[in-house]
Structure formats: C-alpha cells, structure tokens
VEXGU-564929 format. One record per residue (C-alpha): residue in three letters; residue number from 0; x, y, z; chain. Coordinates in steps of 0.5 Angstrom, whole numbers. Each point is the difference from the previous one (the first is absolute). Last residue first. Example, Ala and Ser with C-alpha at 12.3 -4.5 7.8 and 13.67 -1.06 7.14 Angstrom:
<rs>
- rest nr east north up kette
- ser 1 27 -2 14 A
- ala 0 -2 -7 2 A
</rs>
This chain:
<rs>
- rest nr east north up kette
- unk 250 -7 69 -32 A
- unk 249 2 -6 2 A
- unk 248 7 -1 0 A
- unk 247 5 2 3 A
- unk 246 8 3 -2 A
- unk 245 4 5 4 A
- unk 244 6 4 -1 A
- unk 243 5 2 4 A
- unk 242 6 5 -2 A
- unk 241 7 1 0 A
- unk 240 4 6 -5 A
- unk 239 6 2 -2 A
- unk 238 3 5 -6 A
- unk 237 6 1 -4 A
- unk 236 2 6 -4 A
- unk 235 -7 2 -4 A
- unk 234 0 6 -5 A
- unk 233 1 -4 -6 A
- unk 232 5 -6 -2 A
- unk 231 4 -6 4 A
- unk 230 -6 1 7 A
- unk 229 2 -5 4 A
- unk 228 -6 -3 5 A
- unk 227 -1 -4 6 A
- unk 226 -5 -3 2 A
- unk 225 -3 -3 6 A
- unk 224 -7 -5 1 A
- unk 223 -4 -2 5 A
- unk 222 -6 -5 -2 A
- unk 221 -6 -2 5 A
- unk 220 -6 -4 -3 A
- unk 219 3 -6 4 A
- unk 218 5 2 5 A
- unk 217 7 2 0 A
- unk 216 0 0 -8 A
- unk 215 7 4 -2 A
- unk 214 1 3 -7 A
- unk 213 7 2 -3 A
- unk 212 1 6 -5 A
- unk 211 5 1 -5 A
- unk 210 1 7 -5 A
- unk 209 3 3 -6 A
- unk 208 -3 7 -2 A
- unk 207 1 3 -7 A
- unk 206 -4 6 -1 A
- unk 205 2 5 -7 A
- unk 204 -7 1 -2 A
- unk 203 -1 -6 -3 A
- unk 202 -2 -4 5 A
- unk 201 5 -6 5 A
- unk 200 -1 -4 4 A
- unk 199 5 -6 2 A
- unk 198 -2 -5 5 A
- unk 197 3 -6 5 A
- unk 196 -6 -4 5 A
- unk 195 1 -3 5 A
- unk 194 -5 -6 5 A
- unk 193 0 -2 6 A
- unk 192 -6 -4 4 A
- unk 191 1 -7 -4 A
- unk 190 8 2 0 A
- unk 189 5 3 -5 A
- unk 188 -7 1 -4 A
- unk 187 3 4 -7 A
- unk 186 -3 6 -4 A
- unk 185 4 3 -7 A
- unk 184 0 6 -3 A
- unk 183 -3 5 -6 A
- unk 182 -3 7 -1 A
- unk 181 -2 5 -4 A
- unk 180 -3 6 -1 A
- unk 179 -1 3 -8 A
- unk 178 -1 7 -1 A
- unk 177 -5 5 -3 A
- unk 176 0 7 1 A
- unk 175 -7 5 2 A
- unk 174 0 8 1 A
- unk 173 -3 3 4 A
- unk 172 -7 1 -2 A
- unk 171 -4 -5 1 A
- unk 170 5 -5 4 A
- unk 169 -1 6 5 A
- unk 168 7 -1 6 A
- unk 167 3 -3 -5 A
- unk 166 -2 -5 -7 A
- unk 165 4 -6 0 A
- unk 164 -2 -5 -4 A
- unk 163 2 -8 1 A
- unk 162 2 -5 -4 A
- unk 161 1 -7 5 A
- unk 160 5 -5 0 A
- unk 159 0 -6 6 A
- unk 158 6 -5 1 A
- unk 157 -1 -6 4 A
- unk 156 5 -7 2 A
- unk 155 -1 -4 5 A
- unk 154 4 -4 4 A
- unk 153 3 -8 1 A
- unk 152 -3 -4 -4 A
- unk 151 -2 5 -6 A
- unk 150 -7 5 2 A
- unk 149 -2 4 -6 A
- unk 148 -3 7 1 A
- unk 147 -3 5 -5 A
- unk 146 -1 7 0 A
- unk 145 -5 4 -4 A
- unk 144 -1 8 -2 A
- unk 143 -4 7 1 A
- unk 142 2 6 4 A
- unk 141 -5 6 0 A
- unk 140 5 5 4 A
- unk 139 -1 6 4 A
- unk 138 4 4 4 A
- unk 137 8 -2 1 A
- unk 136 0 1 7 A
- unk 135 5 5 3 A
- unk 134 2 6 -4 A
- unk 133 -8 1 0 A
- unk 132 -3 -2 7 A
- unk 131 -5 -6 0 A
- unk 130 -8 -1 -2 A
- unk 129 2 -1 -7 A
- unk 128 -4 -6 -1 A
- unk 127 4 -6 -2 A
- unk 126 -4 -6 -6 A
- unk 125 2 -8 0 A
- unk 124 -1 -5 -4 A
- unk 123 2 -7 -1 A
- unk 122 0 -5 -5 A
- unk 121 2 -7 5 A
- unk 120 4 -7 -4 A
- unk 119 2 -6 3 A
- unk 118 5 -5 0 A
- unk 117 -1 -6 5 A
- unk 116 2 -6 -5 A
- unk 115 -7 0 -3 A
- unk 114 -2 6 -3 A
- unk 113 -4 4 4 A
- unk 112 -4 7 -4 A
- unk 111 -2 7 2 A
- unk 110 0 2 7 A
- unk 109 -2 6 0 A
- unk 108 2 7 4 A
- unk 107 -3 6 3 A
- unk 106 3 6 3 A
- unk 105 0 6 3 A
- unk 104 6 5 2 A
- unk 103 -1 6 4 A
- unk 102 5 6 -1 A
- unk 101 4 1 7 A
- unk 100 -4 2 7 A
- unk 99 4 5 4 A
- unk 98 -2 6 -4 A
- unk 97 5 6 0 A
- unk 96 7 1 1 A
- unk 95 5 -3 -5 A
- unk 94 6 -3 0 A
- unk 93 3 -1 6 A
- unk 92 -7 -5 2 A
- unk 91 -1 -3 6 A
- unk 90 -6 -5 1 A
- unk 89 -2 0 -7 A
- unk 88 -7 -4 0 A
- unk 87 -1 -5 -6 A
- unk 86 -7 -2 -2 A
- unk 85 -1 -7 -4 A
- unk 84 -5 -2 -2 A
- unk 83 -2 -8 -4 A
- unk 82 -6 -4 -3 A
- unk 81 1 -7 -2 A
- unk 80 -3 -5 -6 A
- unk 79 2 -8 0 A
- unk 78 -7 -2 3 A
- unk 77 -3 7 2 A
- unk 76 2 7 4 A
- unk 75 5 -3 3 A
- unk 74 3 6 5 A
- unk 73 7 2 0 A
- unk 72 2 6 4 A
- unk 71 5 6 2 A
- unk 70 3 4 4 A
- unk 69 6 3 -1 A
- unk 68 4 4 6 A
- unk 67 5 5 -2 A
- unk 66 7 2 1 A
- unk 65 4 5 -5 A
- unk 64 6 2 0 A
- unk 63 5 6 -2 A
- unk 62 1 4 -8 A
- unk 61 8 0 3 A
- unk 60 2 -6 -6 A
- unk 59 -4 -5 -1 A
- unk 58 -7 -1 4 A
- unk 57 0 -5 6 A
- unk 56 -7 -3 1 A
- unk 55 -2 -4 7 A
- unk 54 -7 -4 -1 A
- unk 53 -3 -2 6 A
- unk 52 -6 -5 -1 A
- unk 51 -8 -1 0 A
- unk 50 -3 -6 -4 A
- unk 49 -7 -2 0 A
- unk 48 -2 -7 -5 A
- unk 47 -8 -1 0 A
- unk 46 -2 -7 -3 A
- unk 45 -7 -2 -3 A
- unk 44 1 -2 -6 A
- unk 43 8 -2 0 A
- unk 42 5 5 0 A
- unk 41 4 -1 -6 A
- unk 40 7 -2 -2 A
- unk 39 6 1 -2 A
- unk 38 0 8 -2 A
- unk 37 3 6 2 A
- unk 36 9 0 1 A
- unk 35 2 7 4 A
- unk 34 -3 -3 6 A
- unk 33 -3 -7 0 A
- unk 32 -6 -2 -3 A
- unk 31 -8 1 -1 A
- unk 30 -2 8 -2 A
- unk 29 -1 4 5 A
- unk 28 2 7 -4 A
- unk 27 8 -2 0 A
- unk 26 1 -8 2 A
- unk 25 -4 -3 6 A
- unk 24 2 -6 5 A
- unk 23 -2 -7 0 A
- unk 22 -3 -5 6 A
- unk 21 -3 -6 -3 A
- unk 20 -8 -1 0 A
- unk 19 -3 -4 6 A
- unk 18 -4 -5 -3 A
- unk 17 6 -4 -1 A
- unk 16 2 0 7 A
- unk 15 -7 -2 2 A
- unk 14 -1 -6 -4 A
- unk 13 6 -3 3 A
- unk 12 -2 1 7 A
- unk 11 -7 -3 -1 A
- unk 10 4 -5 -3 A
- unk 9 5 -1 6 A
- unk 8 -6 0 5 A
- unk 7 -3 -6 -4 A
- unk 6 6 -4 0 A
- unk 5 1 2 7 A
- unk 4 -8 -3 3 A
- unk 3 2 -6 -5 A
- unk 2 6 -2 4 A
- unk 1 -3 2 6 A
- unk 0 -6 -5 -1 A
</rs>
C-alpha cells in the first residue's frame, strides 16, 4: 500500500513540474530572451513574466554614467502569440536632466514555425514611444524583424535581425531614418538550474556591444540573472546589470 501511496505522489509531482512554466528573462520591449539576444522561445498561453533589474552604463569619454532600473513584462496572450512592455526608469543620469522614465517600449512576437530538431522561428515587432528626454532616448522607433533558434547538443545558438524606422521626438514631423539591429549568440546550461548566454548586438547606427549573462533559478518560478556589457563601437563603454524575474501562469 505505501508503495503505490508513493507512486502515486511521485506522479502527482511530475504532473505539476510540468504545469509549471520554466523561468525565463526578457529581452528589449518585453520580448522573451535573454538581455541583448531576444527570442528563443515564447511565453505559453497564459503565462506572466515580470522582471526588474539595475542597470549601470558608462559613456566614452567625459560624457558621465547612467543608472536606470528597466521594468518589464511578458505575457501569453494565446498559443504561441506574446505581448510584452518595457519601461526603464534613470535613477542617476549625468547626461540629461529631466523626466526620470525612459521611452516606452511594446512588443508582440509570434512563434512561426518548429521544425524537427529543435529549431525555430518567432516574427517580431516592437514599437518606442518618446516619453524619454532628447539626448538620452532615442525616441520613436517601429521595428519590425525575425529570430530563430536551434538547439545542438551542447548549446543553443540564436540570431535576430530587425528593420527599423526612426522617427525622433515626433515621428511625423521629424525626420525618420532607416536602419538594421542585430544581434546573435550562444546559450548554454552549466547546471540544471544555470545557464549562460555570450551576445554580440549591433545596428547601423554605429553601436556594437558584446555582452555575457549568467541565469540562476534558486526557487521555481524565480531567476536571478547578471550581465556584464562591453560597448566596442558607439557611445557606450561598458556596463553591468542584475536583476530578478518571475514567471507564473494562470493569467
């Protein structure tokens, strides 16, 4: 009898591990993946991601620093369909003085085809409002785009591309440029609740940033996460930031 009381409490157990959805971080705009590397995967039906972190920039030169906390989500709006937000609020800023919150960003990504092997491919579109400061914040931006992912045995490798439009503080009567972001990398498990990621972003603007992050699930739902940042083109010197972000379902 307490054999199959234990069978049956090992199942019960089983079955809830996989309800529960895997903890994950968010990319730029809420979109799923990891920091400066978006897509590899989507938020299930259902499921809310919210993540907070501290982010430390250092310009080049005499132009100063900024600290800003970004707050963001991911939410499964339907099978294999995600909405996301993302709001980044300058604590200290030796740049620009003004409005503390930073252009918003929303996004919605789409998980367009598996193939068998574990490869896959999201579309991706994101949209920047300009409630930041000018000199600090871009302004707004329609970016529209496509990453894929495939899994070999020993890691994952990803790569996004996205055309963007740029259009200022007014994208109807400033001007609007064109462009191209990028971005590629690697992810990999050191452990069951570990796991890496090495990235090298880029746009045609002239910014170039490599960058490596390291993921650490204490407690399911919970992921802590750090990344440190080297900017090798563009205003940006290098950079850290660490956060948390949590991952239910039901909603």
């Amino acid at each position: 009898m307490n054999r199959y009381l234990a069978a049956t409490v090992l199942v019960l157990a089983a079955v809830a591990a996989g309800d529960a959805p895997f903890p994950g971080t968010c990319a730029r705009g809420g979109v799923s993946g990891f920091p400066f590397l978006p897509g590899g995967e989507i938020a299930g039906e259902g499921v809310l991601r919210l993540q907070a972190s501290l982010s430390y920039l250092s310009l080049r030169g005499d132009a100063g620093h900024r600290l800003a906390v970004p707050l963001a989500a991911t939410w499964g709006a339907a099978r294999d369909l995600e909405v996301g937000c993302e709001v980044p609020v300058y604590v200290e800023d030796e740049t620009v003085d003004g409005n503390a919150v930073g252009d918003v960003t929303g996004s919605c990504s789409w998980l367009y085809e598996t193939a068998n092997g574990g490869s896959s491919l999201f579309l991706h579109g994101l949209l920047t409002l300009p409630t930041g400061e000018a000199g600090r914040d871009p302004g707004t931006e329609l970016a529209l785009g496509a990453s894929t992912a495939t899994t070999f045995r020993l890691f994952r490798l990803q790569m996004a591309a996205f055309y963007a439009l740029r259009g200022g503080r007014d994208f109807f009567t400033d001007d609007v440029e064109d462009g191209l972001r990028f971005s590629g990398g690697g992810t990999s498990f050191l452990a069951e609740d570990v796991e890496i990621a090495g990235t090298l972003e880029g746009t045609t603007w002239g910014t170039l940033d490599a960058a490596g992050t390291i993921t650490f699930s204490p407690v399911e739902a919970l992921l802590l996460f750090g990344t440190l940042q080297a900017g090798l083109e563009g205003t940006a010197s290098w950079g850290f930031s660490v956060g948390a972000s949590w991952t239910g379902s039901g909603f």
